[in-house]
Structures are given as structure tokens and as C-alpha cells.
N, C-alpha and C positions, 0 to 999 in steps of 0.2 A: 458842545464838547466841553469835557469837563476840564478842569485845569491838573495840573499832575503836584501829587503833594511836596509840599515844601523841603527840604534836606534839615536832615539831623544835624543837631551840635554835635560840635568834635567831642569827640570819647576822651574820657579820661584814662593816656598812658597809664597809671597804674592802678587801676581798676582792679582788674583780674580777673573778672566776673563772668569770663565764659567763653566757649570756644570763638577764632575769630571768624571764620567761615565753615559752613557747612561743608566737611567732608566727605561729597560724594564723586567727585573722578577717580577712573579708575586709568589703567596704560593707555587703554585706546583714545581718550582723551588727551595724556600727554601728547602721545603721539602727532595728534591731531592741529594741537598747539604748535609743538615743536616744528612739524612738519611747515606749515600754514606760515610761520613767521620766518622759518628759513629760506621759505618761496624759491623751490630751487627751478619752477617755469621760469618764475621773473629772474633768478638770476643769470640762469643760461638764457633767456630772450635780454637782457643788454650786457650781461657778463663777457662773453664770447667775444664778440669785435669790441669790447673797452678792454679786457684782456689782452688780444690778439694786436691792438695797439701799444701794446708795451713791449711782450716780451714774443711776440710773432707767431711762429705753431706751438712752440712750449709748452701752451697750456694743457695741455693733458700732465705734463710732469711735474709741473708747479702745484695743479690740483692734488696730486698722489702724495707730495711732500708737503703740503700746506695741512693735508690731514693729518699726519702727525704728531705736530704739537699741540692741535687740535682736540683729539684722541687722549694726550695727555691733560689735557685743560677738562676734559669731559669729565676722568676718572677723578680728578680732583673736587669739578662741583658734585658726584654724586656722591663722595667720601662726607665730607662736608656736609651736607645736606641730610646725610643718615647722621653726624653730630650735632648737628642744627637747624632744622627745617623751618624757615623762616624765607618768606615771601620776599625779603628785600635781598637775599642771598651774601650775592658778593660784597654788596655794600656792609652789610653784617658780620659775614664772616671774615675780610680784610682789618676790619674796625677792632674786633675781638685779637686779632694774629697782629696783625702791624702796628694797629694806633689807627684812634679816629679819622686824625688828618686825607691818612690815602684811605681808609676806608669810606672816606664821604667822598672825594674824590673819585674810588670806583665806582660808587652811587651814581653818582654826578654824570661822567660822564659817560656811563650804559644808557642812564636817559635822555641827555642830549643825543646820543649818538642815534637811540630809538625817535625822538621827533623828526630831526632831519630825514629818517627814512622814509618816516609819512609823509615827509614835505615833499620831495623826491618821488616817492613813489605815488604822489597824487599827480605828478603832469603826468607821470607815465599810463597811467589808469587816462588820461586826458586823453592824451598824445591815440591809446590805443580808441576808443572812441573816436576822435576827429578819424583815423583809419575808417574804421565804420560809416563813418559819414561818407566819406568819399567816393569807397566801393560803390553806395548805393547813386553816387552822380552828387553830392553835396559838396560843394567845392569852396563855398562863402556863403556868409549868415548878414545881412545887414551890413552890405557892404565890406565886413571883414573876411578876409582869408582864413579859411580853415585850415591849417600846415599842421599835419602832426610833429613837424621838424619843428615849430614855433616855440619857445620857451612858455611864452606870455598866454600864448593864446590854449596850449596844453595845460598850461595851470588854473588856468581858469575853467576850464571842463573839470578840471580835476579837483577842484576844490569843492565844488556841488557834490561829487559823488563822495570826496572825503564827510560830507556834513549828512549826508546818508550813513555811511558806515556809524560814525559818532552814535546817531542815535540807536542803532542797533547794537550798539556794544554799551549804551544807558541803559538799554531797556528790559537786558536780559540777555544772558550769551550761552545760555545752555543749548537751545534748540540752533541758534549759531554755531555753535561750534560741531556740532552734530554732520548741518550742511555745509560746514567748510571740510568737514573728510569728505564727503560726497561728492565737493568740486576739488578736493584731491585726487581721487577716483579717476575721474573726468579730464583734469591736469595732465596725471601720469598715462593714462591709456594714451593721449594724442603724443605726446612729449614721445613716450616711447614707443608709436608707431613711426611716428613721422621719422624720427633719429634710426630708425633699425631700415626704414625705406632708404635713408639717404646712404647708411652704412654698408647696406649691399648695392645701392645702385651708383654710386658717386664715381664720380671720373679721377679725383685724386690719388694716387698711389696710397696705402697705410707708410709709414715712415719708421722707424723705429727709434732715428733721431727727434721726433715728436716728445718722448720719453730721456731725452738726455739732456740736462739741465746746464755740462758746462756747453750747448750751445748760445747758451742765450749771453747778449755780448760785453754785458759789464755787471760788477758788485751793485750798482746803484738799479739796473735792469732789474736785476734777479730780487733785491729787497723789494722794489716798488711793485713784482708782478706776485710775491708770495703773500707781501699785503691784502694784493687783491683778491687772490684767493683766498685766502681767511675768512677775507667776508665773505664770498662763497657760502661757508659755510656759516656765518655768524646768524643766532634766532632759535639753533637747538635747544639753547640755555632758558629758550620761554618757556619750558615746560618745569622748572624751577620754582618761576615766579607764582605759578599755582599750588605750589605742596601745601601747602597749609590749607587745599580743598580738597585733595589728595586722599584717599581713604588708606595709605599706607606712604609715607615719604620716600619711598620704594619705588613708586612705579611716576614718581617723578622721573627720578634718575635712569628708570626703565625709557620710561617713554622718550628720554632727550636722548639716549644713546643709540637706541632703533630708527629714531630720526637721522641722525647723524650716520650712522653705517649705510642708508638708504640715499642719503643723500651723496656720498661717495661711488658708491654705485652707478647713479643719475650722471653725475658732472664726469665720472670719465668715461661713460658711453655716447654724453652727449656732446661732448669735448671731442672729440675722435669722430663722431656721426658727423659735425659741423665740417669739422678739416677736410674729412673727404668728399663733401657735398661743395665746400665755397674756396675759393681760393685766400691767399693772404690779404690782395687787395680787395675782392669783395665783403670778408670778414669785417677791414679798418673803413669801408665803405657807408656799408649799411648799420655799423655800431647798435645803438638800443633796439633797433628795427630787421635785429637777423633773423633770430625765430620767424616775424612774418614772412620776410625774403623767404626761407628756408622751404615755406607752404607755397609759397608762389612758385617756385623753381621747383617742386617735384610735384603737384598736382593741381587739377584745374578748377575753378569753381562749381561748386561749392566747398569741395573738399579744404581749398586752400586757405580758405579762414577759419578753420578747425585751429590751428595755433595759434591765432589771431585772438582766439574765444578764451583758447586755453588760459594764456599771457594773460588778458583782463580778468580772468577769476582770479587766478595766483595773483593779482595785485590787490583787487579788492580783498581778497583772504588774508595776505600778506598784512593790509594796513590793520584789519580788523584786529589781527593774531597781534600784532604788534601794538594797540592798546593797551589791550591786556594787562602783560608784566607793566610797562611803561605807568598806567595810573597803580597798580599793586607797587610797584618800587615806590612810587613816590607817597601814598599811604604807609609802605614802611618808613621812610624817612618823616613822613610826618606826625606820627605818633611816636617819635623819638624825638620829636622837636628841631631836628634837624633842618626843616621847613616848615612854612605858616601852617597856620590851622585848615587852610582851603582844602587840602589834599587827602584830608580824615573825614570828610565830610562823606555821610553814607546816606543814600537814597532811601526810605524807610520801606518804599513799596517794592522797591527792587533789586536792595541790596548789594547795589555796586558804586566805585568813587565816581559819583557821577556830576558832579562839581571838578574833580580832577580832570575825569576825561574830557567835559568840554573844555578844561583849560588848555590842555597838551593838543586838542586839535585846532586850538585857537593859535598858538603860539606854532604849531608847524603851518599854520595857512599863511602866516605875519612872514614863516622862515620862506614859504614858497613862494611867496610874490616878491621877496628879495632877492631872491634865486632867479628874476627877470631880469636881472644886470647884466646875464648871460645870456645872451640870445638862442644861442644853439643850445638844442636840448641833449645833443651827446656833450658839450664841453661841461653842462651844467652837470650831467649825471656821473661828467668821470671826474670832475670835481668832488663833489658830493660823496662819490663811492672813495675815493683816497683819502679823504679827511674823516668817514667814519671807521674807513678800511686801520687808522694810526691808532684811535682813540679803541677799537675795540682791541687790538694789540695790547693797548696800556692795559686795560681792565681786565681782559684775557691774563693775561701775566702777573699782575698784582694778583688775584683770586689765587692761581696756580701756586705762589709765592707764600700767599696765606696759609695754603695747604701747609706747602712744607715745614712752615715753623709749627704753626698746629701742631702736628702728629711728628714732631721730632722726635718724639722718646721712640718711635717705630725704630729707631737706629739703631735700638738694645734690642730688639727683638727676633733679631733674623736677618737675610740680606733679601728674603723676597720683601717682607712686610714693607724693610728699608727702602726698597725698588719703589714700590707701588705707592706706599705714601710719604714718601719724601722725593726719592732720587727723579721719578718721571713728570714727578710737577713742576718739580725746581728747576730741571732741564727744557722743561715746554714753555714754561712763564718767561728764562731767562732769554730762550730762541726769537721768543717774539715781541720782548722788550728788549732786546739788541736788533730787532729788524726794525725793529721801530723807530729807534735812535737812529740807526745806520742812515734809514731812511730819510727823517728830518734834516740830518745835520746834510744831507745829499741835496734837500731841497735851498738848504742854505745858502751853500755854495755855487746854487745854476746859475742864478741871474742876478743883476747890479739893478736891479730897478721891482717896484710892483707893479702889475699890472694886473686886472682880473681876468685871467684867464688859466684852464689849468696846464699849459705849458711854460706859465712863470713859477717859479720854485719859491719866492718869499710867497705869494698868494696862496700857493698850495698848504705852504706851514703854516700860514697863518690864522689859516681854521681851526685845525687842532690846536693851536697856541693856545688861539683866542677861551677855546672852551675849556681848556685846563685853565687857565688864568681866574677867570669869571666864577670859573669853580671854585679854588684857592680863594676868592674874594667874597663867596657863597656861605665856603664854610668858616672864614671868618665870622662873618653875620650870626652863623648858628653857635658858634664857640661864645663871642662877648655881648653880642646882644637879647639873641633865644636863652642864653644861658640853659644851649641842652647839657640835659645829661650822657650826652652819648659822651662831650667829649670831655666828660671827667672819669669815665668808666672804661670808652670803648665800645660798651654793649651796646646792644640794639634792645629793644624790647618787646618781651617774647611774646610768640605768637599766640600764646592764650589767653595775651589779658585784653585783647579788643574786642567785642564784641559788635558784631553784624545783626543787621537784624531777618529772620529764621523765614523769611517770605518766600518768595522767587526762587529757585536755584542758580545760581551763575556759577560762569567760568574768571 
């Protein structure tokens, strides 16, 4: 076997010298992106009972008002994006509208927030696996216990198939991305069989207080469960991270938004399917493991590992989709100098960061085996899911925020222009950087002690602390020592002066 050729030297930021990726997706790619990294199987299979642990049946109404601001965040990155189409996006366009500072900062932490979901969502790809194992009578491997409930022993399944994904998003992700609509396809057929079975056959009454939000019992409930919805939706914005492949910056923006309106769709039919198939206690019972319950409880084998099957693509898909932007954000930050030179490094036969991507799955495998401190795999995931649930808030809001300054002259032009590119970003960005604050400062006040677990409030803050801080201490680094230019300027640098090399086609 032959050896695989060596990676290229970092590009010279100002070059100029040629397009930076081949321009060939088109919507149905975004789509596909969008769709795939939003992974709305996996988030309705542990979404639902991590949900339904905070804020009780709610969730159908939390999901309907968490779109919202959402919807506004959306119309802001595709405004944006038709003014600036640039792979590293928010990180760019808050840099340009705010000041470098939070604009490395939204950088910063869209991609933290995207590692940890690979970390995370590699025991769950585990966790389902060890399930498989079991059904077929595998119960323990050399003496150890197989538990899909196991933190440790989930992560370690799940790290092999994370190093599978990797190489498949080194090697070339066009014909990937092609078959991760395919196991979209596949995702949604079961997702929305299964949900529309339980929807007319459930024992639950429909409720109508399901949908009435002052049910749920405090300001700190209702912050911590709109959080969590957001991420819900959080992963539309991947289809961003690839405009600059895009044959129109257009059908970036297309494709994150049809993701996004589908995905709304999905969470309140399957939101609503779940409540009247499970009860309250079954829902906070079975946590990351409801979707399977859900196949077990309305039909027999075979049929009942069809969502079992589903769940494992959408996470495989999920981590793949979420590569992606993840090594493109940090190639835009890296030919801004904003980061080392590792992250510009381009694969000469296959034209993708493939120096970065093994970096970002190296560093979420380091985050997943520290993530064993948790034992329980639901504490660790609703851990996990609130601390990225804060940070995509911040970057959410900041972008939004960017907008509005952006296109403030729209204030002379009309009161819709005014609406749409000022007044609905600055109201979405500010909705979820006030849920956000609300939220932390709630975590501050719960408990007198740390402890790791996520019913302690300093431990919960202290993840997101931790990665805004480190970030602030990051972009330090790039301000007096990289001596980038970003932050004498602000700018980012533009997406035509790096060149790729014309091989492969990727996503």
C-alpha cells in the first residue's frame, strides 16, 4: 500500500491568486449539510427526556418559541452572507461589525462548541452500538460490561467509529455528503413513521396546556429549557460554512433555511408524538434512550430497531456534517493568522484541511474521555447539551448583533427594510443573549459548592466560562504574539485569495 502524499505549506494569506474552493454545490447540498449537522433524529432521540427534565410536557411550546429568535438569527446569516460570503461567517462578519475581539470570540466559541458535540455525540454513536450488541445476546466483552448507560465504556465504542468518520471526511466528502441525504431519507421515513404510529395510537390525552408556556414553574425553568431548545435547532448555520463551494452564495442561505423550516416541523410533531406515546416519568426515565424505548413500546422485532438504526446514522451523519464547517472555521481563522499555521494546511490530493480535521477529532476524543468523570451517560449529555446549549446563544446573538450594526443605514430606507435588517436581528441576538445571561447568573446562585455533576450550578457555568475565558486568552495570543492582522483591521481575509488545490471535489 502506497503511503498518502504529504500536506502542503500554509498559503500565503495574501496571495490572491485564485479561487479558494471549487464552486460546485448547489441547494440540495446545503441542504444536506444543514440538515445532517442539525441531526434532528439525534436530537429528538436524547433531546426529548433531557428536555422533558427541565421544563416537564412544555416542550412542544418551548420548541415553537425557541424558533423564533432562531428564524431571526437565520435571516441575519443569509443577509450577511449575500454581503460577505466567507467560510468562517460569523467569526468574519462580527470582526468586521463589532471589533476583532468578539469577532474571534464568535469564532472561538462556534468551534468549541462544534468539538464537544463530536465528543458527545461519539458515546452516543457508542452507547447505540453497545444497544446492538446486546439485542443480539452480547452482554460483556473480556470480562467488561457492555452498558449502553456506561459513560466510559460508550466512549470507547465511540471513539473507533469517530476515527472512521475522520478519515472519511480526509478523504473526500462529495460522494459523502451525497449518502448522508440518503440516510436522511432513511432518518426521516422511520422518525416520521414511528412518531405518526405513536401519534394516533398513544394513550396520552393531546393537551393544549402542552403549548402554554406560563405553565412551566419559574424564570430560571423557562431560560434553561429555551436554551435547550435552541440547540434543537443549532447546525442549520453549516450550510454557511460551505458558500465559498457554493455555486451561488444564495443557495447557501437557501439551503440553511429549508433545513431550518423542516426541522421545526420534525420537533413539534415529534414533540407531541413522544407526550402521547410516554408519560412524564417515562420520558425523565429513559433520557438519551427514548427514541429506542419509543420502537420498543409500539412494535415488535424487527421492526423495533428501525429507530435504533435511524438514531445511529443521524449521529454518524451528524459528526461527519459537523467536521465540516468545524476544520473550514478554523482554516478561516487560520489564514487570518488568527491561529497556527496547522489549520491552512491543505491535502494536495484531496483538497480538504486534513491536518485540521485530524486535529479537531483528536482534541474532541482528549474532550470525550474526560467526559468519563461523569459516569452516567444521560448526566454527561445534559451536561454537554447546556453548556453548548449557553455558548451557541452567545455566537447566535453576537452574529445577529453584527447584523444590525452592518446594515444600520436600512433605518433611512423604509420601516420594512428597517424591520428586516436591523430591528429582527437586534431583537433575536438580544432574546438569546438575555437568556443566556438570565441563565448563567441562575446557575450562579443554585449552589454553595462545585461538584461535577449537572445538578450543581457553578459546574454547569463553568464550562461555558471556562471556554469564553480560554478564548479571550486565545485571542490574546493572536493579537501580540501572531501579530494577525485581523486585529488591526477586523477583516477577515477574503475568500479568493486562498487557493486549493483543483483535485477531488469536496464538500
Amino acid at each position: 500500500m502506497s503511503s498518502a502524499p504529504p500536506l502542503s505549506s500554509p498559503p500565503n494569506p495574501s496571495a490572491g491568486s485564485g479561487p479558494a474552493l471549487r464552486r460546485s454545490l448547489g441547494v440540495v447540498d446545503g441542504i444536506a449539510i444543514a440538515a445532517s449537522s442539525t441531526a434532528a433524529t439525534t436530537s429528538i432521540a436524547i433531546g426529548m427526556g433531557t428536555i422533558a427534565t427541565v421544563v416537564g410536557l412544555q416542550a412542544p411550546v418551548l420548541l415553537l418559541l425557541a424558533f423564533l429568535p432562531v428564524l431571526g438569527i437565520a435571516t441575519a446569516y443569509a443577509r450577511l452572507n449575500r454581503s460577505e460570503p466567507n467560510m468562517g461567517n460569523g467569526y468574519v462578519w462580527v470582526g468586521k461589525s463589532l471589533g476583532p475581539w468578539p469577532g474571534f470570540l464568535t469564532g472561538w466559541v462556534t468551534l468549541v462548541g462544534s468539538i464537544i458535540f463530536c465528543a458527545y455525540t461519539s458515546a452516543i454513536m457508542g452507547s447505540v452500538v453497545l444497544i446492538f450488541a446486546n439485542k443480539a445476546g452480547l452482554h460483556s466483552l473480556a470480562g467488561m460490561a457492555l452498558d449502553p448507560t456506561s459513560t466510559g465504556v460508550s466512549t470507547a465504542v465511540g471513539l473507533v467509529i469517530l476515527l472512521a468518520v475522520t478519515a472519511m471526511a480526509v478523504t473526500g466528502m462529495r460522494a459523502v455528503a451525497r449518502f448522508q441525504f440518503a440516510l436522511l431519507v432513511f432518518e426521516y421515513a422511520v422518525l416520521l413513521g414511528f412518531c405518526g404510529w405513536a401519534l394516533v395510537t398513544g394513550d396520552h390525552a393531546f393537551s393544549l396546556s402542552w403549548f402554554n408556556p406560563f405553565e412551566i414553574s419559574s424564570g430560571t425553568t423557562f431560560a434553561q429549557g429555551m436554551v435547550l431548545a435552541v440547540f434543537f435547532y443549532w447546525g442549520w448555520d453549516a450550510a454557511f460554512s460551505v458558500t465559498e463551494e457554493t455555486k451561488s452564495p444564495g443557495d447557501a442561505a437557501r439551503g440553511g433555511l429549508i433545513a431550518l423550516f423542516a426541522m421545526l416541523g420534525l420537533f413539534l410533531f415529534a414533540s407531541v408524538a413522544f407526550q402521547r406515546e410516554m408519560s412524564l416519568g417515562e420520558l425523565v426515565q429513559n433520557g438519551p434512550q427514548a427514541l429506542p424505548y419509543l420502537g420498543e413500546k409500539l412494535a415488535a422485532e424487527p421492526w423495533a430497531t428501525l429507530p435504533l438504526v435511524a438514531l445511529m446514522f443521524s449521529a454518524v451523519a451528524s459528526v461527519q456534517a459537523t467536521l465540516i464547517p468545524t476544520a473550514r472555521g478554523l482554516l478561516a481563522m487560520g489564514r487570518d493568522r488568527t491561529m497556527g499555521p496547522l489549520w491552512t494546511r491543505i491535502h494536495p490530493r484531496y483538497g480538504t484541511p486534513a491536518a485540521g480535521t485530524v486535529a479537531v477529532m483528536t482534541i474532541a476524543a482528549v474532550i470525550a474521555l474526560l467526559a468519563v468523570a461523569i459516569p452516567k451517560l444521560s448526566d454527561m449529555l445534559l451536561a454537554a447539551v447546556n453548556a453548548i446549549g449557553l455558548i451557541v446563544a452567545l455566537y447566535y446573538g453576537l452574529t445577529a448583533l453584527g447584523c444590525a450594526v452592518r446594515f444600520r443605514s436600512a433605518l433611512r430606507e423604509g420601516a420594512r427594510e428597517a424591520l428586516l435588517a436591523v430591528g429582527v436581528p437586534a431583537a433575536s441576538g438580544l432574546v438569546l443573549l438575555g437568556l443566556g445571561g438570565y441563565l448563567g447568573y441562575s446557575y450562579l446562585t443554585m449552589s454553595d459548592h462545585f461538584e461535577l455533576s449537572p445538578d450543581n450550578g457553578w459546574f454547569m457555568f463553568s464550562l461555558p466560562a471556562v471556554i469564553v475565558l480560554v478564548g479571550l486568552g486565545m485571542a490574546a495570543v493572536a493579537k501580540y504574539v501572531r501579530h494577525s492582522p485581523y486585529f488591526t483591521t477586523g477583516r477577515g481575509t477574503d475568500a479568493e485569495s486562498l487557493t486549493l488545490p483543483m483535485g477531488r471535489t469536496t464538500v
